[in-house]
C-alpha positions in Angstrom: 2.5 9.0 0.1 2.6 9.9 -3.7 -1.3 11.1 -4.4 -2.0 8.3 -6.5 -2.0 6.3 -3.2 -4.6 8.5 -1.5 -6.8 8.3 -4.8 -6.3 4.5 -4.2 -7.9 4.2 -0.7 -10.7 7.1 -2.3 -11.9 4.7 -5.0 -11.9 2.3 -2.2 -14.2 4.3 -0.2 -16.3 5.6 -2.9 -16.8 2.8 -4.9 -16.8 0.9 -2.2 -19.9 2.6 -0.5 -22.1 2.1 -3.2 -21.3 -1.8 -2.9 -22.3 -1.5 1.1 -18.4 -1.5 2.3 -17.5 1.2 5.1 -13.9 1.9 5.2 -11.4 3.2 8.0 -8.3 4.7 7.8 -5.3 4.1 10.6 -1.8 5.1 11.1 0.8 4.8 13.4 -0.2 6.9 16.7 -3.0 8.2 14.3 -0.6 10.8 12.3 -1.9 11.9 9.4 -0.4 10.9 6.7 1.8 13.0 4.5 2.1 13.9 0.5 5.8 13.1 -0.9 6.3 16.3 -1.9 8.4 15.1 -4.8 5.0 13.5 -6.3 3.6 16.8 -6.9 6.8 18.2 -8.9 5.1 18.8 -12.5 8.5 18.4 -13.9 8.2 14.6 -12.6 4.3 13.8 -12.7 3.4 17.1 -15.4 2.2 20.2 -15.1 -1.2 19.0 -15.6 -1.5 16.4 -13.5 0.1 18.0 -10.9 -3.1 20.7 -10.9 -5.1 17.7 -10.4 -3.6 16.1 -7.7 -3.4 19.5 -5.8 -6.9 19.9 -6.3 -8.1 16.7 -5.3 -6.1 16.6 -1.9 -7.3 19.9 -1.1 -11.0 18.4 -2.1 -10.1 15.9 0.6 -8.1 16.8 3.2 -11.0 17.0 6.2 -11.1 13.2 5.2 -7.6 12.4 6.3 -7.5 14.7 9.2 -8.4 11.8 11.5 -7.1 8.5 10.7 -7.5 5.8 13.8 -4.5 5.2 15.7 -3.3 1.9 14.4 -2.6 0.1 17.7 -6.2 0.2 18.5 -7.5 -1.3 15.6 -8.6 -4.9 15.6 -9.1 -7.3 12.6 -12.0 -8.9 13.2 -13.6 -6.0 12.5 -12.5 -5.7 9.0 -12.8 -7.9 6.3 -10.1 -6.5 4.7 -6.7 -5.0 5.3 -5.5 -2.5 2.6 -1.9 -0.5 2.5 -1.1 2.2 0.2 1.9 3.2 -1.4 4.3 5.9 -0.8 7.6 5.6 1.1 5.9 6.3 4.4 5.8 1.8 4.8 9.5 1.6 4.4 10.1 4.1 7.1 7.7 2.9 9.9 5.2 -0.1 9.2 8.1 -2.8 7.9 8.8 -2.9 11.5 5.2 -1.7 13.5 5.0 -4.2 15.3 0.7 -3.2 15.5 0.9 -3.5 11.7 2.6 -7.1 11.8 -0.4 -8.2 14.5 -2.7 -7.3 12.0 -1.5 -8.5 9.2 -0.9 -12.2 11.3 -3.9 -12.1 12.3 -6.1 -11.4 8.7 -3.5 -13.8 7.0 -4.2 -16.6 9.4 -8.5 -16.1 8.9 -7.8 -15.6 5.2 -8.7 -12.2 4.8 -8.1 -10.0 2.3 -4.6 -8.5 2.2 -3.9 -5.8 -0.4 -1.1 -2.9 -1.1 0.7 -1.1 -3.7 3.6 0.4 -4.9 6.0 0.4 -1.4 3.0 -0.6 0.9 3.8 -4.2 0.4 6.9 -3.6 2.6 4.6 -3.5 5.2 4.6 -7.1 5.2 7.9 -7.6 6.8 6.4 -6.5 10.1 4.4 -9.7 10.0 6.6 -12.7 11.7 4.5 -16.2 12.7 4.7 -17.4 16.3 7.9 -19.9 15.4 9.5 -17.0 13.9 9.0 -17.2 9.8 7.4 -15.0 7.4 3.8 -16.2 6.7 4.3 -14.9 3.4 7.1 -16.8 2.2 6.5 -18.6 -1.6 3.9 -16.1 -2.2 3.6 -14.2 -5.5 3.6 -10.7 -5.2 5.0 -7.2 -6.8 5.8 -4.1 -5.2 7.5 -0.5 -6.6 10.6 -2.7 -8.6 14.0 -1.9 -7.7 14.5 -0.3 -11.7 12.0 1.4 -10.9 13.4 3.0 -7.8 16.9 4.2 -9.3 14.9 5.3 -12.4 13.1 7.6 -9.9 16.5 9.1 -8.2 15.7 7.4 -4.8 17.9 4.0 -5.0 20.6 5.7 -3.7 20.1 6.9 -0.3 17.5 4.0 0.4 19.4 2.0 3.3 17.3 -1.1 1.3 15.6 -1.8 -1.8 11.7 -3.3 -1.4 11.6 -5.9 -4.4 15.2 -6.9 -3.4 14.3 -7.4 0.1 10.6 -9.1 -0.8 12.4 -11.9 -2.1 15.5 -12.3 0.7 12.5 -12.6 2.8 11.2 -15.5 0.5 8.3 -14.0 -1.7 8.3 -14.8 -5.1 8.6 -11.4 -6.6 6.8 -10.9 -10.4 6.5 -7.3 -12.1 5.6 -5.9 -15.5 6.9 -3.5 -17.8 8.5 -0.4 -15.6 5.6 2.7 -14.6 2.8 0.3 -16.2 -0.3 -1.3 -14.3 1.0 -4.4 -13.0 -1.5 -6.3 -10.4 -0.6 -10.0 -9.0 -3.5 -11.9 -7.0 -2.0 -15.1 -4.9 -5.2 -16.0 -2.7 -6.2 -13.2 -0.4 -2.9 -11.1 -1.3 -3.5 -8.8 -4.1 -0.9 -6.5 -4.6 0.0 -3.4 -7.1 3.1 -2.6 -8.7 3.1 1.4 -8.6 1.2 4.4 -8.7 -0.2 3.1 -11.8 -0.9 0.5 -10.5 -3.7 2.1 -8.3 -6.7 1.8 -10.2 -6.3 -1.4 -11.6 -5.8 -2.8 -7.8 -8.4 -0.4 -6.1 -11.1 -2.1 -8.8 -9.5 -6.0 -7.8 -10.2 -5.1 -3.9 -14.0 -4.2 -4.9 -14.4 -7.0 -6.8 -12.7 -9.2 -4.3 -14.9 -8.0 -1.3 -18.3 -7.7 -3.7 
């Protein structure tokens, strides 16, 4: 995950316990989750904010220690379900079948849905009982494919997110390339990118307030 995704979920769960909402974290067979290394390279993100971000994971890494182990998770619990970025989602939850349950599951009881950057890939786990995509003809955006050669990492991607998101059937939007980009279709709020983060983490408060 790039540390603007952990920041994400941490305005989340700070914000978001003033306003009364608890928050868990879960992963596949309850790794923790690891920093793309590449997001800390101040010749990518800058000197200075590559200080930052070292500080503040150091600040916080007690807190993601322990995340739940996904499979035992269950949404009725939850009133929301909320991926981050990173490319951690097109690795492992585009096909968890645990994370396609869930997301099923919140979709179908209107729940709120909500991810950034390459979390949104996590919706391809998600398959309805006679086999479509329960988000099909939904607007959404996700880290754009310009986006993803600009960075250096189009080319050894066996897939490209925004290209697949609308194979699938989604009805892909984005803004301006590495600028704040949020789209809200119902109970799916999704981000853009990194920078993205803020601007979504704030929608997700003010969706659950």
């Amino acid at each position: 995950m790039p540390p603007s995704s952990y920041e994400f979920i941490e305005r989340v769960v700070g914000v978001g316990h003033l306003a009364g909402i608890e928050v868990e974290r879960a992963t596949p067979a309850g790794v923790p989750p690891t920093i793309d290394a590449r997001s800390l390279e101040p010749k990518i993100i800058g000197g200075a904010a590559a200080e930052h971000y070292r500080d503040y994971l150091a600040r916080n890494e007690a807190r993601l220690r322990t995340p739940r182990v996904l499979a035992d998770v269950e949404q009725d619990r939850f009133d929301a379900i909320v991926i981050p970025g990173g490319h951690g989602p097109v690795e492992d939850l585009y096909k968890d079948p645990d994370m396609g349950r869930l997301l099923v599951q919140a979709n179908r009881a209107s729940k709120l849905i909500a991810s950034v950057c390459h979390g949104p890939a996590a919706l391809l786990a998600a398959t309805d009982e006679d086999g479509s995509w329960p988000f099909a003809g939904r607007k959404l955006t996700a880290f754009s494919d310009e986006e993803e050669i600009e960075f250096g990492t189009a080319k050894n991607a066996p897939w490209l997110l925004a290209d697949t998101l609308r194979k699938r059937g989604a009805i892909y939007e984005k803004g301006p390339n590495w600028s704040s980009f949020v789209v809200r279709d119902g109970n799916l709020l999704t981000g853009q990118n990194p920078g993205s983060s803020a601007a979504l983490a704030e929608a997700v408060i003010a969706a659950l307030r």
